[in-house]
LOVEXTOR-621731 format. One line per 8 residues: number of its first residue (from 1); their letters; for each residue x, y, z of N, C-alpha, C, O. Coordinates in steps of 0.1 Angstrom, whole numbers, padded with zeros to 4 digits. Atoms other than C-alpha are relative to their C-alpha. Last residue first. Layout:
NUM	A	X Y Z X Y Z X Y Z X Y Z | ...
This chain:
262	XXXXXXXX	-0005 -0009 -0010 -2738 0988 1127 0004 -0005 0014 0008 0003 0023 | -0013 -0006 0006 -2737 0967 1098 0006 0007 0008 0018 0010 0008 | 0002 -0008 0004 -2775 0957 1103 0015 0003 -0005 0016 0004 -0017 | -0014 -0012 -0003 -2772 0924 1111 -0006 0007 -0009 -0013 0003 -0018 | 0003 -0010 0015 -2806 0904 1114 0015 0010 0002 0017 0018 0011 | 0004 -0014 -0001 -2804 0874 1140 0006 0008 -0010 0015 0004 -0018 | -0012 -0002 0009 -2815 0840 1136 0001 0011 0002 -0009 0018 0003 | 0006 -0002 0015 -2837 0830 1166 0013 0005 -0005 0023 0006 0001
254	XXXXXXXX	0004 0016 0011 -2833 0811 1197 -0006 0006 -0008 -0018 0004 -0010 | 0016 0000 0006 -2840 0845 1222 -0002 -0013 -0012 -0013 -0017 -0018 | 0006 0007 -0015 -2804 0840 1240 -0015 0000 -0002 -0023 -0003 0007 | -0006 0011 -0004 -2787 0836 1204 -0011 -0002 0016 -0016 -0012 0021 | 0002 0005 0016 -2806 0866 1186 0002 -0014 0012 -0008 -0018 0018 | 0013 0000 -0002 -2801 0886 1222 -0005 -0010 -0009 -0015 -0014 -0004 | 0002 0003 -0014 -2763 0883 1218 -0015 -0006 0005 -0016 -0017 0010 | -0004 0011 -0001 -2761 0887 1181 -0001 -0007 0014 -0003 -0019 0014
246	XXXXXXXX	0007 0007 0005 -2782 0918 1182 0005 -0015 0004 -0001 -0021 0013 | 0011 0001 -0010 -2761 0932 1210 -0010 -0008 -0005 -0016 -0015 0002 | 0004 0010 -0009 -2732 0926 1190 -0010 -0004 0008 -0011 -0015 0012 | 0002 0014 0009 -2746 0938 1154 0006 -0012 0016 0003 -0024 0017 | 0010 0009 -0001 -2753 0969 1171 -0005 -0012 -0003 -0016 -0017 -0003 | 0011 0002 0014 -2724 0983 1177 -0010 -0006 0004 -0011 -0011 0015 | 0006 -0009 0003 -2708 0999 1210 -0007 0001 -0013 -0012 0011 -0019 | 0011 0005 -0008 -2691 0963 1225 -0012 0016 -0002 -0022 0016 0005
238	XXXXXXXX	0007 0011 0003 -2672 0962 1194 -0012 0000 0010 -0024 -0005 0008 | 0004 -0002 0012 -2653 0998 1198 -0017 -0014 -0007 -0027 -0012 -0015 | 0010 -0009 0005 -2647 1003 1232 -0004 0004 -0018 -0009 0014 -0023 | 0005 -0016 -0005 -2648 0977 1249 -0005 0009 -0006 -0017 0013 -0007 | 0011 0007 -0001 -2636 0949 1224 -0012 0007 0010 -0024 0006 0007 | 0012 0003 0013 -2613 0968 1211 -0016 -0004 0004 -0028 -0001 0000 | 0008 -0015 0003 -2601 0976 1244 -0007 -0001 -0011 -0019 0001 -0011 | 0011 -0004 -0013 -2597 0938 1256 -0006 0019 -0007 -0017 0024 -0007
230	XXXXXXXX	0012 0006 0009 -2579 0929 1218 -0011 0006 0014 -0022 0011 0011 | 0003 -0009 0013 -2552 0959 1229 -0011 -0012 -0003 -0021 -0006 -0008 | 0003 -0020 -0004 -2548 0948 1266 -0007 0004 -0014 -0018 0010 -0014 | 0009 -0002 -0006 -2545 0911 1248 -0005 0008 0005 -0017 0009 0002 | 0012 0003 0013 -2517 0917 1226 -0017 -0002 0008 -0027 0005 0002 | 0004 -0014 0008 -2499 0939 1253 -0012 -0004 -0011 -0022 0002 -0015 | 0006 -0012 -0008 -2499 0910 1278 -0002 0009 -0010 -0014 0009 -0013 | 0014 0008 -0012 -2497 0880 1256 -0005 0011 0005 -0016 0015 0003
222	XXXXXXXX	0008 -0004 0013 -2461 0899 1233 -0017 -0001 0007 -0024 0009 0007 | -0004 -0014 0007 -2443 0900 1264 -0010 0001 -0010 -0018 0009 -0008 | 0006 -0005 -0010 -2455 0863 1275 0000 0014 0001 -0008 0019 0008 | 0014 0000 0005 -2445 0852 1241 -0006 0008 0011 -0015 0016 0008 | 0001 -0005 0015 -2408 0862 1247 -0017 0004 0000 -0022 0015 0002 | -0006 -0014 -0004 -2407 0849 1284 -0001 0009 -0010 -0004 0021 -0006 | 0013 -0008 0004 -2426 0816 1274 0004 0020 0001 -0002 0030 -0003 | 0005 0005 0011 -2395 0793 1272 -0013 0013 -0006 -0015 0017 -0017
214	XXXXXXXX	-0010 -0002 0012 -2373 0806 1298 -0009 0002 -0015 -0007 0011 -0024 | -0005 -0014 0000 -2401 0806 1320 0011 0006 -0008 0011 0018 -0012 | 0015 -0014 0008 -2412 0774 1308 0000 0009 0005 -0012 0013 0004 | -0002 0002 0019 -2374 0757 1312 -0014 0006 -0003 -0015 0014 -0013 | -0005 -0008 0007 -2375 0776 1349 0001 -0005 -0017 0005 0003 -0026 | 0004 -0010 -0005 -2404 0753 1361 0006 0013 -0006 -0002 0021 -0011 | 0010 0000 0011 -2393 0724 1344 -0007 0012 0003 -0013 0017 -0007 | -0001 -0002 0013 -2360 0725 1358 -0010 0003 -0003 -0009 0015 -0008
206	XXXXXXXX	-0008 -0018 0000 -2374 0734 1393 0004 0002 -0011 0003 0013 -0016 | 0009 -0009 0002 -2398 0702 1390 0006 0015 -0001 0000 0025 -0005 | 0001 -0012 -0012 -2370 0680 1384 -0010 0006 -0003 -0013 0008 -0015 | -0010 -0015 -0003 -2379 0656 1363 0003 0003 0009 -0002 -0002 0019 | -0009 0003 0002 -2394 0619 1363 0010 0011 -0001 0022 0010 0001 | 0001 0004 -0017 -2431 0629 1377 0017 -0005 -0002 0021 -0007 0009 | -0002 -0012 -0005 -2430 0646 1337 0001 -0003 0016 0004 0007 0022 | -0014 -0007 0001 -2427 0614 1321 0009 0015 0008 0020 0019 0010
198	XXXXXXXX	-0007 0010 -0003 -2455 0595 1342 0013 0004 -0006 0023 0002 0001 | -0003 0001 -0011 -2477 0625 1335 0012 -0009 0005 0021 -0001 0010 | -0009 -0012 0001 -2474 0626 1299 0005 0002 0015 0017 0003 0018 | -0013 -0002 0009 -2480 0588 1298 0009 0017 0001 0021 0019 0001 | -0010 0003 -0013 -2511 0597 1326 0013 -0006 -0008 0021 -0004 0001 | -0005 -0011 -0010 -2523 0622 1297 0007 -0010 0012 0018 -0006 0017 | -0010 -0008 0003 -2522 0595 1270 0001 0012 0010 0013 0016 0010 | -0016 0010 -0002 -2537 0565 1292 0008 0012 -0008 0020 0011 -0004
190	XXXXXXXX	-0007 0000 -0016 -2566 0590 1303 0010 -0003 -0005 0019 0005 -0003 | -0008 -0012 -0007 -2573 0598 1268 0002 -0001 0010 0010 0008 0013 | -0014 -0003 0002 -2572 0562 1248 0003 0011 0006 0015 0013 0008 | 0000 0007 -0014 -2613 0556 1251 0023 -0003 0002 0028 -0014 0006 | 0004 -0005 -0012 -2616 0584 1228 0005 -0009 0013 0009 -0005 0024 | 0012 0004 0001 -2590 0577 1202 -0010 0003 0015 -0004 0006 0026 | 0006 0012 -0005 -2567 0600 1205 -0008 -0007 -0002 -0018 0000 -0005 | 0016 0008 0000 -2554 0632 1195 0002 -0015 0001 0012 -0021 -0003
182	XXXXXXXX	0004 0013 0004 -2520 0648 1204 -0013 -0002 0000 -0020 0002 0009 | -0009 0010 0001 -2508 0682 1208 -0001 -0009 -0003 0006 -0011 -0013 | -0002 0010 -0010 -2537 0703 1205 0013 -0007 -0007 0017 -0008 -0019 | 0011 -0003 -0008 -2541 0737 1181 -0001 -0011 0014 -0006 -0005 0024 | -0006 -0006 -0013 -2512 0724 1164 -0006 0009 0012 0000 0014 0021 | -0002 -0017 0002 -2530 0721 1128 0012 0006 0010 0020 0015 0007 | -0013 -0002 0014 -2526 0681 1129 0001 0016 -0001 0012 0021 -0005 | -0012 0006 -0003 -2539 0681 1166 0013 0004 -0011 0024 0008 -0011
174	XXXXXXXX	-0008 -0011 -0016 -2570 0705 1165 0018 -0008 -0001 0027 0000 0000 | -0007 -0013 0006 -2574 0684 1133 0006 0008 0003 0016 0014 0000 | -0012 0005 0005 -2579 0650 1151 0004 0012 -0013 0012 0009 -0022 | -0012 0001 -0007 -2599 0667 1178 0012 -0003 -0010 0023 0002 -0009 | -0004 0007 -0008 -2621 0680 1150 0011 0000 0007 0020 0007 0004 | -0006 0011 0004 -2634 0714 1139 0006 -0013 0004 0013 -0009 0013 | -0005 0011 -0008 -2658 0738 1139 0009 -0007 0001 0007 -0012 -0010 | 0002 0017 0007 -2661 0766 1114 0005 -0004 0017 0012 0003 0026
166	XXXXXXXX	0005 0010 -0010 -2663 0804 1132 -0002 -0019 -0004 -0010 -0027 0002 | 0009 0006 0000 -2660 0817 1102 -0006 -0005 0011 -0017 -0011 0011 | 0005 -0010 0010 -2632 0850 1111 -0011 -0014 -0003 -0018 -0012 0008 | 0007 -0010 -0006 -2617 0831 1138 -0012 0005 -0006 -0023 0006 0000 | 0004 -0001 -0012 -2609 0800 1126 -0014 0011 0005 -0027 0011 0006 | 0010 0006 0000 -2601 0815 1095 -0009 -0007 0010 -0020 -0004 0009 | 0011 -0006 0001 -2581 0837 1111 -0013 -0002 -0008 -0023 0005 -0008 | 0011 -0011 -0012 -2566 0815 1127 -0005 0007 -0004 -0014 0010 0004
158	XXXXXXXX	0017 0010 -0007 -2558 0793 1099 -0006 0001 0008 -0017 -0003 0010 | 0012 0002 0007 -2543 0821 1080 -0009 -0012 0007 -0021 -0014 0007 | 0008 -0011 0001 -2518 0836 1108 -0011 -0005 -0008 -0021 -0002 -0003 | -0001 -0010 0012 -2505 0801 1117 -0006 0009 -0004 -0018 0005 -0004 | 0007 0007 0010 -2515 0775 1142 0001 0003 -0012 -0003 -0004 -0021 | -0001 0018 -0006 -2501 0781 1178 -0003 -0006 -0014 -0001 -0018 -0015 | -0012 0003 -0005 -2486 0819 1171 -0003 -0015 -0003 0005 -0022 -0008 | -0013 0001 0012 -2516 0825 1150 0008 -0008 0004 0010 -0020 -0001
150	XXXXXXXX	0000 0015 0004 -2539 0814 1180 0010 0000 -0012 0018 -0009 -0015 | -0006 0015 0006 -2526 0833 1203 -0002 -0003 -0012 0008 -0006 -0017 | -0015 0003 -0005 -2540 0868 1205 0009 -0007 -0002 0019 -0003 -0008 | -0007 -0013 0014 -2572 0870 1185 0014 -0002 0005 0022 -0007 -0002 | -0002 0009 0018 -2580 0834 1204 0010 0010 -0008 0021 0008 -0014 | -0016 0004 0004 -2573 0854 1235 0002 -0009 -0010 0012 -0014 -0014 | -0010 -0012 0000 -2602 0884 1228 0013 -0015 -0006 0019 -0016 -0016 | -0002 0004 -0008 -2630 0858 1209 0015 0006 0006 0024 0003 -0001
142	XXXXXXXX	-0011 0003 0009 -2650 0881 1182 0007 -0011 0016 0000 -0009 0026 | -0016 -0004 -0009 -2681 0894 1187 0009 -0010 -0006 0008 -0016 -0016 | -0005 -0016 0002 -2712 0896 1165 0010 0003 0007 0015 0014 0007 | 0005 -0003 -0005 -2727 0862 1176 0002 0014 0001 -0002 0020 0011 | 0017 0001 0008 -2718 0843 1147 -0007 0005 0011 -0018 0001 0011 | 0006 -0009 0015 -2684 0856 1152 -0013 0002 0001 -0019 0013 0001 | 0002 -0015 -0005 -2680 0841 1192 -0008 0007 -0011 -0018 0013 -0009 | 0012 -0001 0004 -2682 0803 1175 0000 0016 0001 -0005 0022 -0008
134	XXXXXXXX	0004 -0005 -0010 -2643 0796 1183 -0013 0006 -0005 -0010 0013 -0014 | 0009 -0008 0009 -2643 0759 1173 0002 0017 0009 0000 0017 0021 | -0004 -0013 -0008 -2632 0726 1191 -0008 0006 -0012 -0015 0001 -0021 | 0008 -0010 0007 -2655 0693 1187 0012 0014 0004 0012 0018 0016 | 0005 -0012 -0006 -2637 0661 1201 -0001 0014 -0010 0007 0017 -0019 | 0012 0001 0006 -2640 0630 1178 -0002 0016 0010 -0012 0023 0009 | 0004 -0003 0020 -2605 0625 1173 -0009 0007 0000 -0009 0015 -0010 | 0002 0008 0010 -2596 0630 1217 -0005 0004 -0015 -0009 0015 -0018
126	XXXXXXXX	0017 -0006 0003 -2582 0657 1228 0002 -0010 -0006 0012 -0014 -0013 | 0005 0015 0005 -2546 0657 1247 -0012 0004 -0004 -0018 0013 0001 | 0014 0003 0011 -2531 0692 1245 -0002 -0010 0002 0007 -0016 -0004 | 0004 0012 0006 -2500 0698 1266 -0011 0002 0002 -0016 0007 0012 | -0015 0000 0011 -2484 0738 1277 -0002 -0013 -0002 0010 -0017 0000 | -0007 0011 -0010 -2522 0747 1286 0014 -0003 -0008 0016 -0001 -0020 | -0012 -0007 -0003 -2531 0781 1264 0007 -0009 0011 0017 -0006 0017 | -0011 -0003 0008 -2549 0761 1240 0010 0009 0008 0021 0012 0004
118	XXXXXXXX	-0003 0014 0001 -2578 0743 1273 0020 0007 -0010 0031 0004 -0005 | -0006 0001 -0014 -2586 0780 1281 0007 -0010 -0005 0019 -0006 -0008 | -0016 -0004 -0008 -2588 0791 1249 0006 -0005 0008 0018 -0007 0008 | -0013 0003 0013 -2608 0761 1237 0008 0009 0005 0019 0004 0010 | -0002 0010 -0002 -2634 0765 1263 0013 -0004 -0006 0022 -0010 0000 | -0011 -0002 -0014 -2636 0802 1261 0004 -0014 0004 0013 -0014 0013 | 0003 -0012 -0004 -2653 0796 1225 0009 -0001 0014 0019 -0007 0014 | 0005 -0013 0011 -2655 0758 1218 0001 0015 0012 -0001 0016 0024
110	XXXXXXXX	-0014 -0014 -0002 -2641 0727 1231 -0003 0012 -0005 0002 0014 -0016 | 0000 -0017 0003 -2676 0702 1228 0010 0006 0007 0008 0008 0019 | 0013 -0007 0005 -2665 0665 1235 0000 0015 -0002 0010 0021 -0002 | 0009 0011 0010 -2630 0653 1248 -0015 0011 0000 -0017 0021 0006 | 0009 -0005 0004 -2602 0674 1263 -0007 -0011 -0009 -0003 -0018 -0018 | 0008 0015 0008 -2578 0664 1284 -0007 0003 -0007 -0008 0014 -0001 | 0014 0005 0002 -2555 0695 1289 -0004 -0011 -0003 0002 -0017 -0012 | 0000 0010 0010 -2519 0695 1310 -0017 0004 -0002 -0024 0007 0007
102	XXXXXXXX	0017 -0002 0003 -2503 0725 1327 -0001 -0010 -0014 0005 -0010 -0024 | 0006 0008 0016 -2470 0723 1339 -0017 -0006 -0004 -0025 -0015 0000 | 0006 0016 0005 -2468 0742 1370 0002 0000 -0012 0002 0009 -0020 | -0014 0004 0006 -2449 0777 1372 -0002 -0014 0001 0008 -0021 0000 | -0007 0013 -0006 -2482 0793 1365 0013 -0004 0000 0020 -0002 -0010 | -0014 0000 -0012 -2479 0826 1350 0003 -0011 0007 0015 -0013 0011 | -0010 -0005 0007 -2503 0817 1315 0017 0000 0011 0028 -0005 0010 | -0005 0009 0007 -2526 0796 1337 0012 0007 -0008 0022 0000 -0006
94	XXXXXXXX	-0005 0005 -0011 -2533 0828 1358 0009 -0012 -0005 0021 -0012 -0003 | -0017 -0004 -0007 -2532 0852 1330 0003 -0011 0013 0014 -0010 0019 | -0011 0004 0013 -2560 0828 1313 0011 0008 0007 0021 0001 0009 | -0004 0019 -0003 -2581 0828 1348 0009 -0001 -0016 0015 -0011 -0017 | -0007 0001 -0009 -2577 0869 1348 0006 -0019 0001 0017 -0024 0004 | -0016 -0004 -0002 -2590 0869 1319 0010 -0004 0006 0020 -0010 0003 | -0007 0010 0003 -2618 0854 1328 0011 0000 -0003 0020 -0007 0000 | 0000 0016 -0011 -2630 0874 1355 0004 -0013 -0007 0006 -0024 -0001
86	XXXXXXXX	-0010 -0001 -0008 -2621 0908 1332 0010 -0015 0010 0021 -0019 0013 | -0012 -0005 0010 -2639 0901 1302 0007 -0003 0014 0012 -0014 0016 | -0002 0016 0002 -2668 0887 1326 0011 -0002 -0004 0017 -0012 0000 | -0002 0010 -0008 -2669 0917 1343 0000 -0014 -0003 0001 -0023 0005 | -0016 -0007 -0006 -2667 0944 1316 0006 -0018 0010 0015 -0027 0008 | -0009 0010 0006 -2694 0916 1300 0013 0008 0004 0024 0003 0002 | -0008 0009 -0011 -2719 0919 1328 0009 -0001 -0010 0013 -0013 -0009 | -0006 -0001 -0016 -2741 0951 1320 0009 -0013 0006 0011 -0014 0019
78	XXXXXXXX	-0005 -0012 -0005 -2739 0950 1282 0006 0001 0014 0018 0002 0018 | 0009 -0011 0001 -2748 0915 1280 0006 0010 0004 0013 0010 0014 | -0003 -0009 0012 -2719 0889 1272 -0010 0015 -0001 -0008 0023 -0010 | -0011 -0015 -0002 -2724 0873 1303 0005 0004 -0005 0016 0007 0000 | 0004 -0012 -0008 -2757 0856 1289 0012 0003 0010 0007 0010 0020 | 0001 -0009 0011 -2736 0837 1262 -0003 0013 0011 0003 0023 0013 | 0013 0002 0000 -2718 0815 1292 -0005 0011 -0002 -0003 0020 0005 | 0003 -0015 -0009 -2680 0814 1283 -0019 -0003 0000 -0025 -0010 -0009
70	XXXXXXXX	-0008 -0015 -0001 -2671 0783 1264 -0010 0005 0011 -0018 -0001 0017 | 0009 -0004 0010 -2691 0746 1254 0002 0017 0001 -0004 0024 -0006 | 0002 -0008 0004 -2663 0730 1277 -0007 0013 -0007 -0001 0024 -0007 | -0009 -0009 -0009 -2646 0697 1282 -0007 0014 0006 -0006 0015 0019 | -0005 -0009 0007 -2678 0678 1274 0017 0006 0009 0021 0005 0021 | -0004 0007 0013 -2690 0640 1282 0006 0015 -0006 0010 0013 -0018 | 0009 0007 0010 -2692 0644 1318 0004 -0002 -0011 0014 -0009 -0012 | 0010 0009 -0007 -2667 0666 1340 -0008 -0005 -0014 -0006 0000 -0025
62	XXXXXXXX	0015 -0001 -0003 -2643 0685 1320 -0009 -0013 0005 -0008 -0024 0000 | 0010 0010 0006 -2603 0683 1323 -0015 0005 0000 -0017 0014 0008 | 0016 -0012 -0001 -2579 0707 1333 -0003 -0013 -0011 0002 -0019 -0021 | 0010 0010 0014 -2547 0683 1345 -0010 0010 0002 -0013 0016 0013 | 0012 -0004 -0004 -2517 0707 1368 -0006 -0006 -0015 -0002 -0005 -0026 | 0008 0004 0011 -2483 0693 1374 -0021 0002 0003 -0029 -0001 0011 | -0008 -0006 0011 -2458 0708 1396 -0009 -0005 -0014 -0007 -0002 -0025 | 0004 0003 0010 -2472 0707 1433 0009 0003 -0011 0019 0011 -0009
54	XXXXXXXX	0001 0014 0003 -2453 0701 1463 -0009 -0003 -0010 -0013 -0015 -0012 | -0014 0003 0007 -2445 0740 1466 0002 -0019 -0002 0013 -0023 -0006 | -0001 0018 -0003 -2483 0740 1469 0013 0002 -0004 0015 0002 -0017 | -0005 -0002 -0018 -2490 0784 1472 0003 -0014 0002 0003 -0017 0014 | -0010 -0006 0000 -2499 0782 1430 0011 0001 0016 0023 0002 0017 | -0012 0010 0006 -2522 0756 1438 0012 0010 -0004 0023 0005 -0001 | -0002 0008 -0012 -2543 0784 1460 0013 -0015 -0002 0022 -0020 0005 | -0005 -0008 -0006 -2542 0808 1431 0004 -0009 0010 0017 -0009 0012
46	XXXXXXXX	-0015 -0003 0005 -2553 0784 1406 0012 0004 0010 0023 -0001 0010 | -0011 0011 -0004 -2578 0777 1433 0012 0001 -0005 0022 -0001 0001 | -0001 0006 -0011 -2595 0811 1435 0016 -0015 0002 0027 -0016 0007 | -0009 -0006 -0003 -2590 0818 1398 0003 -0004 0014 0014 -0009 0016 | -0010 0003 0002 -2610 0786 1388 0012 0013 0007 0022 0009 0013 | -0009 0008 -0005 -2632 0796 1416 0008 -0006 -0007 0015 -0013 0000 | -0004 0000 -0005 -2641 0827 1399 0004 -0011 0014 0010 -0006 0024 | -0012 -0009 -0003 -2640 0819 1369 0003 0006 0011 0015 0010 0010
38	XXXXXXXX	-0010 0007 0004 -2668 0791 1377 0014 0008 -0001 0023 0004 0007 | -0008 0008 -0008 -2686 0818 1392 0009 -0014 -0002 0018 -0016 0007 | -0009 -0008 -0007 -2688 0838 1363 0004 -0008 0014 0016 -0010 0018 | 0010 -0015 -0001 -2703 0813 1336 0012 0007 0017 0022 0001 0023 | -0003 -0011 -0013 -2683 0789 1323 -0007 0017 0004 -0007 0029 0001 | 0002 -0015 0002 -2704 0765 1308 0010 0007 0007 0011 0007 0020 | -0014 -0007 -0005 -2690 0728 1313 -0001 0015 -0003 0009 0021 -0005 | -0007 -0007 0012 -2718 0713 1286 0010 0008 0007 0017 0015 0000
30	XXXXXXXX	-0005 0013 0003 -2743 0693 1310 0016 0005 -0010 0023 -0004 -0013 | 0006 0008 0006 -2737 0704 1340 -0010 0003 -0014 -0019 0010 -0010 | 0013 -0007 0005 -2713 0726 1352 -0007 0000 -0010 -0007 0008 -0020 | 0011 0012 -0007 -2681 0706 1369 -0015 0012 -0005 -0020 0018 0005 | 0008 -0006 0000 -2647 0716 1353 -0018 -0004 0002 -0022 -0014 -0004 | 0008 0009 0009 -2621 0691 1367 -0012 0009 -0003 -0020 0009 0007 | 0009 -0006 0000 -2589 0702 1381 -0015 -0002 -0007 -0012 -0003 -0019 | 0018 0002 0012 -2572 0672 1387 -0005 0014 0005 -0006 0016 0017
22	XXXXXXXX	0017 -0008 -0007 -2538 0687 1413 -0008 -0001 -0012 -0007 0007 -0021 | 0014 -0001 0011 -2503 0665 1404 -0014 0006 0006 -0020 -0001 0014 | -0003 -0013 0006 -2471 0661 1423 -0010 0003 -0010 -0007 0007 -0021 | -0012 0002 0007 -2491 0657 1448 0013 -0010 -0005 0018 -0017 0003 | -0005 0010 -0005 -2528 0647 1451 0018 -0001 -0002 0024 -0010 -0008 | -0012 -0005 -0001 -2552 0674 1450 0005 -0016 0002 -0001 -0025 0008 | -0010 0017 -0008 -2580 0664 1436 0010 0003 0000 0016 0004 -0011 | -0017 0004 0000 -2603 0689 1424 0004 -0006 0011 0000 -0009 0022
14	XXXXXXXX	-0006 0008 -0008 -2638 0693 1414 0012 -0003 0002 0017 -0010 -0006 | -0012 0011 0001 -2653 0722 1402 0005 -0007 0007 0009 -0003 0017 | 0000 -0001 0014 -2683 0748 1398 0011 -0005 -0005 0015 -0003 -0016 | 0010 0008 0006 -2694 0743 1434 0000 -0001 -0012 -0010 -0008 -0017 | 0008 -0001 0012 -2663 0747 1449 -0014 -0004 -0003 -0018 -0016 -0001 | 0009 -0009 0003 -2660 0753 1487 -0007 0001 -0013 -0018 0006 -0015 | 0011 0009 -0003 -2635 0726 1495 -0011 0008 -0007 -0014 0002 -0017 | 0017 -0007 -0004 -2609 0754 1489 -0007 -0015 0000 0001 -0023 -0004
6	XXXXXX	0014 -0007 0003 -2574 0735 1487 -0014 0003 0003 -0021 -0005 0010 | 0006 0004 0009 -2552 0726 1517 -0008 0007 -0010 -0015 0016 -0006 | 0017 0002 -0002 -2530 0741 1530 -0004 -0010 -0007 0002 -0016 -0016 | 0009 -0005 0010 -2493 0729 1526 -0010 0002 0005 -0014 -0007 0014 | 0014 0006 0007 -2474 0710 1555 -0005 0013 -0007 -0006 0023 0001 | 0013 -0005 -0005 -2440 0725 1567 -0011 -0004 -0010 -0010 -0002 -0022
């Protein structure tokens, strides 16, 4: 029986279905913002590639010269961040349940929701010169599934430096840390993702399917609770100071902003 096809509908992504493989390609010019409708047609389609029993390999790439530049600041304001919290979430538990193999490309700015998204794929490609980072701090918040992961992917102290500075740092560190899988030179990342591809079109897709259900079963136990607990914090304790709202307004007003403590 023939497959649907995917949404046509996007305006905040391009995808190419072509099995055993669906390009998802984040498309919102110039820096890949994701602001809420982007989450919700990544969830949309995720959802819709989940229903492809002729898919098994899923590429998240960014349109232009970025992957990514994260979450878009203005839905961090009081009245939209229950709903932002929620609508992206939801697109990291989607990628998390997939029973695809999830590849990232990643070149230019990875930062902030950009970087989660891209670190919870099960392959990393980033080129040397690409930028990750989670910035959130310097705006009085914190990033929920960075707090979650990133130990596991990098070690308790370099995530929480990471976290805790907000520093930047390159593709070819993202790599040596374990934050990405391989780095590249730039004009070298197609040929290393269609290499992973080209190994992975040689499986079974039902092995590979139950070997990362096997594989994530542990962490995916720890994922849900660790996240529920960084989402409340972030509710009801972080989103009720006043060093976020400063930080928020500081950043969408292009000035430095004054913490009080509170």
């Amino acid at each position: 029986m023939p497959t649907a096809e995917i949404s046509s509908s996007s305006t905040r992504l391009a995808v190419d279905l072509a099995p055993p493989l669906v390009r998802i390609m984040l498309r919102h010019a110039p820096l890949n913002v994701i602001d809420i409708p982007m989450m919700e047609e990544l969830s949309r389609s995720l959802a819709e590639i989940e229903a492809h029993a002729d898919i098994s390999i899923i590429i998240l790439g960014g349109d232009g010269k970025a992957f990514s530049a994260g979450v878009d600041v203005a839905a961090h304001t009081p009245d939209k961040v229950d709903e932002m919290l929620a609508k992206f979430h939801a697109v990291i538990r989607a990628l998390v349940a997939t029973k695809n193999v999830t590849i990232a490309a990643v070149r230019g700015p990875c930062l902030g929701g950009g970087a989660e998204l891209a670190m919870m794929c099960d392959i990393v490609h980033t080129t040397e010169s690409a930028q990750w980072g989670f910035p959130e701090i310097k705006l009085g918040c914190y990033p929920p599934v960075a707090c979650t992961v990133l130990a596991a992917l990098v070690g308790q102290k370099r995530a929480a430096e990471l976290i805790l500075t907000g520093r930047a740092i390159s593709g070819k560190e993202a790599a040596e840390i374990g934050l990405a899988t391989r780095a590249v030179p730039d004009a070298q990342l197609a040929a290393a993702v269609d290499e992973s591809v080209q190994h992975l079109c040689q499986l079974s897709p039902i092995a590979l399917a139950l070997a990362k259900k096997a594989s994530y079963a542990w962490d995916s136990m720890h994922f849900d609770k660790g996240l529920a607990r960084a989402e409340r914090i972030y509710f009801d304790d972080l989103m009720k100071t006043a060093d976020a709202h400063e930080g928020i307004h500081a950043f969408m007003e292009k000035r430095k902003p004054k913490w009080t403590g509170n």
